[in-house]
C-alpha positions as CSV (number, residue, x, y, z in Angstrom):
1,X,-9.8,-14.2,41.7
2,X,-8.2,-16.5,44.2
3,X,-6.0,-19.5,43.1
4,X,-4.4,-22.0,45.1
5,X,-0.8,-22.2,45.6
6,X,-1.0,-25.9,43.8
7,X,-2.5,-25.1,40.9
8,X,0.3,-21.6,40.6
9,X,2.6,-23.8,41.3
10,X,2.1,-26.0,37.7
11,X,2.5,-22.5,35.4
12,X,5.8,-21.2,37.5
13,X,8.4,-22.8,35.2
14,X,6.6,-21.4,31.9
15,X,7.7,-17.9,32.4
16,X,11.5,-18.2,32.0
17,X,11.0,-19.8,28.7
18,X,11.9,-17.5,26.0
19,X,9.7,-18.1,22.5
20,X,11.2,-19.9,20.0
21,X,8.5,-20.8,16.8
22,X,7.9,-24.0,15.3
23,X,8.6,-23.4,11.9
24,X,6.3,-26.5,11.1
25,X,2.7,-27.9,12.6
26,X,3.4,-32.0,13.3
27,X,0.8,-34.3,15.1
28,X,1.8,-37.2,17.1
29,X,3.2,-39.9,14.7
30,X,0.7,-42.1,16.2
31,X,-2.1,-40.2,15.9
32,X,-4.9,-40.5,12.6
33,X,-6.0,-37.1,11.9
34,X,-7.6,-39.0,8.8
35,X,-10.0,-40.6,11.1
36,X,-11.9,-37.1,11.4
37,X,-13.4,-37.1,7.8
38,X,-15.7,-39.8,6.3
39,X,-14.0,-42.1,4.1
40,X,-16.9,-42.6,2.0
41,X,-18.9,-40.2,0.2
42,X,-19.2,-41.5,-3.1
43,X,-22.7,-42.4,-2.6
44,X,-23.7,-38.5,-2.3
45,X,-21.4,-38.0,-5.5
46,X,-22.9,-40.1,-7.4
47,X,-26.4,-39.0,-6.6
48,X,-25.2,-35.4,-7.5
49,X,-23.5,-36.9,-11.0
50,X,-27.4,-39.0,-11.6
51,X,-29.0,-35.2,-11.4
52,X,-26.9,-33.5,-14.0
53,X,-28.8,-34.2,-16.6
54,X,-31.3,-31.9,-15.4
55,X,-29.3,-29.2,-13.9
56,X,-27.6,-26.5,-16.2
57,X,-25.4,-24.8,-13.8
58,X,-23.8,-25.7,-10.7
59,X,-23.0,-23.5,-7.4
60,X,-20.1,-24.1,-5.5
61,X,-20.0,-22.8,-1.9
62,X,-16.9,-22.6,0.0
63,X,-16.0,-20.8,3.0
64,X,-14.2,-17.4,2.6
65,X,-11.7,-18.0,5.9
66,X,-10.0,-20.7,3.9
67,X,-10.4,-19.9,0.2
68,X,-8.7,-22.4,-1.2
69,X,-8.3,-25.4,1.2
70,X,-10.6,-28.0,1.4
71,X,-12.3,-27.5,-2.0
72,X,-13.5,-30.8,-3.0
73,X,-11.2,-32.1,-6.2
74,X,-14.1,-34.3,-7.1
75,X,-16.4,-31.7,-8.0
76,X,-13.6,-30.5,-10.4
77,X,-13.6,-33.7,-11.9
78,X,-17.5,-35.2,-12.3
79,X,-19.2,-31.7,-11.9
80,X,-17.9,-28.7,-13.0
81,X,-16.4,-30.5,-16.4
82,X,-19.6,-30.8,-17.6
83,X,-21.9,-27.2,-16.8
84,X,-20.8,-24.2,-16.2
85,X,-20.1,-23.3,-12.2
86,X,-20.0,-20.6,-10.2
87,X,-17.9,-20.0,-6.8
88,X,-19.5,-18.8,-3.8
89,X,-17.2,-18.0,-1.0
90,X,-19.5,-16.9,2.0
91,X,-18.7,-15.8,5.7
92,X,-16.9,-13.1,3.9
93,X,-17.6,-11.1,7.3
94,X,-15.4,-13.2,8.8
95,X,-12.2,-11.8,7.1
96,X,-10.3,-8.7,6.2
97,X,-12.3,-8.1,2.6
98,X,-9.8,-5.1,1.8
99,X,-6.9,-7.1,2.0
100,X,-8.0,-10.4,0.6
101,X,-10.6,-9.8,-1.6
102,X,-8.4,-8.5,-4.9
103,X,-5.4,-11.6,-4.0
104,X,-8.5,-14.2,-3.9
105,X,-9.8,-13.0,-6.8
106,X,-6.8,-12.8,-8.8
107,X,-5.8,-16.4,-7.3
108,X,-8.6,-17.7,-9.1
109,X,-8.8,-15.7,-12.5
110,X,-5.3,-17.1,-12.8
111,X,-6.6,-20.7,-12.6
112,X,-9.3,-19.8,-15.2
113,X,-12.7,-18.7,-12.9
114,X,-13.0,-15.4,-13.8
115,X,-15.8,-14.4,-11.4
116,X,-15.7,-15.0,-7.7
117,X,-18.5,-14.1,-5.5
118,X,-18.2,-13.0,-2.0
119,X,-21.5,-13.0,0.3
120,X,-22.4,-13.1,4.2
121,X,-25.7,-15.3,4.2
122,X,-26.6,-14.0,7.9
123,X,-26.4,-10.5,7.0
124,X,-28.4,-11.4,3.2
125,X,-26.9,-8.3,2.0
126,X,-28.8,-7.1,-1.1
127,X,-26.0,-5.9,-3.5
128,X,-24.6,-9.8,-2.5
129,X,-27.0,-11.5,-2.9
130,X,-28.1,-9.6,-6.7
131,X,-24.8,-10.3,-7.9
132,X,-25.3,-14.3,-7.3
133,X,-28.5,-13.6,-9.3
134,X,-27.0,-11.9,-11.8
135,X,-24.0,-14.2,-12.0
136,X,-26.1,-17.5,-12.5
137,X,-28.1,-15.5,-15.2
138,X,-24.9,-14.6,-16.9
139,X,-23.2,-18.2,-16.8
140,X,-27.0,-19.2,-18.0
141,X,-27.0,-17.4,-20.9
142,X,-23.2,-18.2,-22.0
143,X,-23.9,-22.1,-21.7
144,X,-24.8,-24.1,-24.9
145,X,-28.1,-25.5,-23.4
146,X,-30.0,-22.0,-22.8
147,X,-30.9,-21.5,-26.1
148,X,-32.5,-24.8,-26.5
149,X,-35.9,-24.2,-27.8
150,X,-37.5,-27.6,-25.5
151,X,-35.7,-25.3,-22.5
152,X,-39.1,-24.5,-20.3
153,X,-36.8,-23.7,-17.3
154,X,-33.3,-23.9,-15.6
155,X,-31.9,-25.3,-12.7
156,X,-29.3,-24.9,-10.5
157,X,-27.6,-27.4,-8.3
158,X,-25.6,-25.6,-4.9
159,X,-22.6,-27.6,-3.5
160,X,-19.7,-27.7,-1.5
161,X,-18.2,-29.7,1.7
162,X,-20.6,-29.8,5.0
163,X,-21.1,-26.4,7.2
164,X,-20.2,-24.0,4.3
165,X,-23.5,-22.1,4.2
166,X,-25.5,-23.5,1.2
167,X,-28.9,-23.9,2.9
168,X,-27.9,-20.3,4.0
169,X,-27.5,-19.2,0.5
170,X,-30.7,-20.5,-0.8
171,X,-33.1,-19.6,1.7
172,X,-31.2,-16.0,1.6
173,X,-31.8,-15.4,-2.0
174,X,-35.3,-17.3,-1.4
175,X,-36.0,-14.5,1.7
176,X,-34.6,-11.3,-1.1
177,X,-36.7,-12.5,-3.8
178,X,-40.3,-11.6,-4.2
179,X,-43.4,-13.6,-4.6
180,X,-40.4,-16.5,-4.8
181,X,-42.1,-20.2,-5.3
182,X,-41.2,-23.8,-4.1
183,X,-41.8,-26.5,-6.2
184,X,-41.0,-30.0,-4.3
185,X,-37.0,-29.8,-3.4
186,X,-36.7,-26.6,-5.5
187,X,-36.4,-23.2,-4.7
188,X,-37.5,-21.1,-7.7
189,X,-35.6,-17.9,-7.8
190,X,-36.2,-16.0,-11.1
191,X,-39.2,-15.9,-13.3
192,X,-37.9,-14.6,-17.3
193,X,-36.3,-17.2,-17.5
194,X,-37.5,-19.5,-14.7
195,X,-34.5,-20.8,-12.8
196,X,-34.7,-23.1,-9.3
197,X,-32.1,-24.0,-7.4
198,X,-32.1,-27.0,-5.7
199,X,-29.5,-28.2,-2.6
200,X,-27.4,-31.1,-1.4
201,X,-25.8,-32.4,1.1
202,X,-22.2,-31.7,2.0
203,X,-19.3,-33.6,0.3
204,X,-15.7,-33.7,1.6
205,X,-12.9,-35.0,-0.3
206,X,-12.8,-38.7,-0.2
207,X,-9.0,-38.6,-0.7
208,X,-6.5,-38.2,2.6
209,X,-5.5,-34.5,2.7
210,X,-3.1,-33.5,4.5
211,X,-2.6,-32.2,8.4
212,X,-2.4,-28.6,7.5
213,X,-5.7,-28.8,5.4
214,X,-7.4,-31.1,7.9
215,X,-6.9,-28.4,11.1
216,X,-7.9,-25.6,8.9
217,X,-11.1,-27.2,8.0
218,X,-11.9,-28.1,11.2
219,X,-10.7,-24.6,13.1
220,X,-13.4,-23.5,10.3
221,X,-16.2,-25.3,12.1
222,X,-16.5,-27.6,9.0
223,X,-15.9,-31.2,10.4
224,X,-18.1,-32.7,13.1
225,X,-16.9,-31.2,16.6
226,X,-16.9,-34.8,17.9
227,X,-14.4,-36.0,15.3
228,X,-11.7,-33.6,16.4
229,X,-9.0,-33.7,19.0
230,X,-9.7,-30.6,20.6
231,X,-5.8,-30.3,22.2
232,X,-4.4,-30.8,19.2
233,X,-6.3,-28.1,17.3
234,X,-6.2,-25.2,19.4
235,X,-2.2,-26.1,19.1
236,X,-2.6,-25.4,15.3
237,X,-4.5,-22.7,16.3
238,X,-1.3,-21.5,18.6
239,X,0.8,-22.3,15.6
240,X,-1.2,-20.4,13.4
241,X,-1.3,-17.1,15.4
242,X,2.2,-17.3,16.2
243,X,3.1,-17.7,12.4
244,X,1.4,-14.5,11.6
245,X,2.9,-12.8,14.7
246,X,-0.7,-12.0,16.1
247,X,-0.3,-12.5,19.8
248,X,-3.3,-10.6,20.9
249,X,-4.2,-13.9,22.0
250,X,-2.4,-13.5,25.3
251,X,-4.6,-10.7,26.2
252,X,-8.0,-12.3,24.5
253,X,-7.3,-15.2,27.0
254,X,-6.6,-13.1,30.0
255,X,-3.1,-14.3,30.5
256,X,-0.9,-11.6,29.7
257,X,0.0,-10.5,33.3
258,X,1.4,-13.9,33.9
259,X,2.6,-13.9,30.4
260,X,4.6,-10.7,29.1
261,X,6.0,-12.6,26.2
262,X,4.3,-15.3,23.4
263,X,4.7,-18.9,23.3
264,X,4.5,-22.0,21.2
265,X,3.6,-24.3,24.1
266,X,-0.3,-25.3,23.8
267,X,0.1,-26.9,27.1
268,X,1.9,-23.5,28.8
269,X,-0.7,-21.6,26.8
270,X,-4.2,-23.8,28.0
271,X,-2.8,-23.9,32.0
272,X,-2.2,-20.3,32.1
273,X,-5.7,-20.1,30.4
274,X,-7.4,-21.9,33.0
275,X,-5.3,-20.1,35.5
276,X,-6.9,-16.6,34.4
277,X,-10.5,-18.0,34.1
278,X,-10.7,-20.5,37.1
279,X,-11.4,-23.5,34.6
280,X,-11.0,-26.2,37.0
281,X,-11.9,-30.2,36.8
282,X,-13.2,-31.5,40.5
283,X,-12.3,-34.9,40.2
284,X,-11.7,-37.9,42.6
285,X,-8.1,-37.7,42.5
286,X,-8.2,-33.7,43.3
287,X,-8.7,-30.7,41.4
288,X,-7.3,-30.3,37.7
289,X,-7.4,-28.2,34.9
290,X,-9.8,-28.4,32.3
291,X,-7.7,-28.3,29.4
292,X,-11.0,-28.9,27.2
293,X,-12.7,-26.2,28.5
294,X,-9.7,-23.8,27.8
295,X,-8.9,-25.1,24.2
296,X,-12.7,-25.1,23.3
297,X,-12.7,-21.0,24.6
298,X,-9.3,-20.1,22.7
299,X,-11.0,-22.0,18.9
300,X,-14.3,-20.1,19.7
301,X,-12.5,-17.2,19.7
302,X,-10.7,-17.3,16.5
303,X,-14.7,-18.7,15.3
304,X,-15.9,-15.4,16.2
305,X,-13.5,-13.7,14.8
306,X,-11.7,-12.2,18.1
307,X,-8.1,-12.1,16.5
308,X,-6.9,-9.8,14.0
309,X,-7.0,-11.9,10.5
310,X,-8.6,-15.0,10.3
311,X,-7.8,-16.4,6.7
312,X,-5.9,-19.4,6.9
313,X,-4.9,-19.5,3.5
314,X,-2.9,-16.5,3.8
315,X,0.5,-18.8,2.5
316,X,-1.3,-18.9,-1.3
317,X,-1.5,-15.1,-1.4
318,X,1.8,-14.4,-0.4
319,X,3.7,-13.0,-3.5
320,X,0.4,-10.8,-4.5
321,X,0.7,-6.8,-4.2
């Protein structure tokens, strides 16, 4: 590939740098990373709160990259208070399952949920997908309200924050089960005893979280892609990487002939990028860089799972064997 001297020229003074970590991930002091999540979702809550008089067990959904971030506090406080819940973490493919799966689960029994699920809704893998079955029949029968004699049929309500997989979940089990019915918003899923499920919509915390749990959530896909500084995540992204010493980004983003050695510069990182794949801006003032087009190609790689661990909440799990 042919690149002009000009455009060499602006990576030339990178490569004497030697790497030296951040030890912490800052924004811009004057920049609102709060402005990426809706400040007001209380309307949904509330909606979910007015159905719990008819629901007997509720789902939570949560993504598996970040098992612990982002989980809405809310739902600990109005929902799961008052029927029995189950946790959900899909996209399980997306992570190491032998290394994680024994530290999340033992996480959680410590905090008193003694039964975490783990499922990949694209994949609807059988054995998965029976154990959520089995799991809601389970909770079910251990709740107060099942042996109610006026009890004709259960229901389940599935939550979680936006873009976590619960549609994915339902019409999953809804595509495993046989001669499965609908009935209005319901998906009926079992027939001795008759249990539907029904969805809603996503709910993310209404309270400001802070930066670290805002750039995982949204490296995870899970706030709207217009809402996010794109610059300023694939630098957490960077940070993230580097923390974990996983540099096979260099050679992911074709820059590791121009690059022997990692760095913490996002800026060094997205011109080299360019450099390697010829993402250029032809604008009237000249030919740039498109720094967008590089950031967008280094988070879609840690989306699809390029690099070698992608759970994020790998600081929680620390201290377990």
């Amino acid at each position: 590939m042919q690149i002009s001297r000009r455009f060499l020229h602006t990576t030339r003074h990178f490569h004497a740098v030697a790497p030296e970590f951040r030890e912490n991930f800052q924004l811009p002091a004057q920049y609102d990373y709060r402005q990426w999540f809706p400040m007001h979702m209380s309307v949904q809550l509330k909606k979910m709160e007015a159905k719990l008089r008819s629901v007997d067990l509720v789902i939570e959904v949560h993504d598996a990259r970040i098992p612990v971030t982002g989980r809405n506090e809310q739902f600990f406080r109005h929902l799961y208070a008052i029927r029995p819940h189950i946790l959900v973490l899909n996209k399980c493919d997306l992570i190491d399952m032998k290394k994680y799966k024994q530290k999340i689960e033992d996480y959680y029994y410590d905090m008193g949920i003694e039964k975490v699920l783990f499922t990949d809704c694209k994949k609807r893998l059988p054995r998965a997908l029976n154990d959520v079955k089995t799991s809601m029949l389970h909770a079910l029968e251990s709740s107060k309200r099942f042996n109610r004699t006026v009890k004709t049929e259960y229901q389940s309500m599935v939550v979680g924050i936006p873009n976590v997989g619960k549609s994915s979940l339902i019409n999953a089990i809804r595509t495993h089960t046989l001669g499965i019915k609908r009935k209005a918003n319901r998906v009926r899923i079992m027939d001795k005893p008759p249990i539907y499920i029904i969805d809603t919509p996503g709910v993310l915390s209404p309270n400001s979280r802070n930066v670290s749990d805002a750039m995982k959530l949204a490296l995870c896909d899970l706030v709207l892609e217009s809402h996010v500084n794109l610059y300023y995540l694939a630098d957490f992204l960077l940070f993230s990487l580097n923390r974990t010493e996983d540099f096979t980004y260099l050679k992911l983003l074709g820059i590791e002939e121009m690059r022997k050695e990692p760095s913490d510069d996002i800026q060094e990182i997205l011109a080299l990028t360019c450099a390697a794949n010829d993402y250029r801006i032809n604008a009237s003032m000249g030919e740039r860089w498109d720094f967008d087009r590089a950031a967008k190609y280094f988070i879609q790689l840690y989306r699809n799972s390029k690099f070698h661990d992608s759970c994020l909440d790998q600081d929680f799990f620390l201290y377990r064997n």
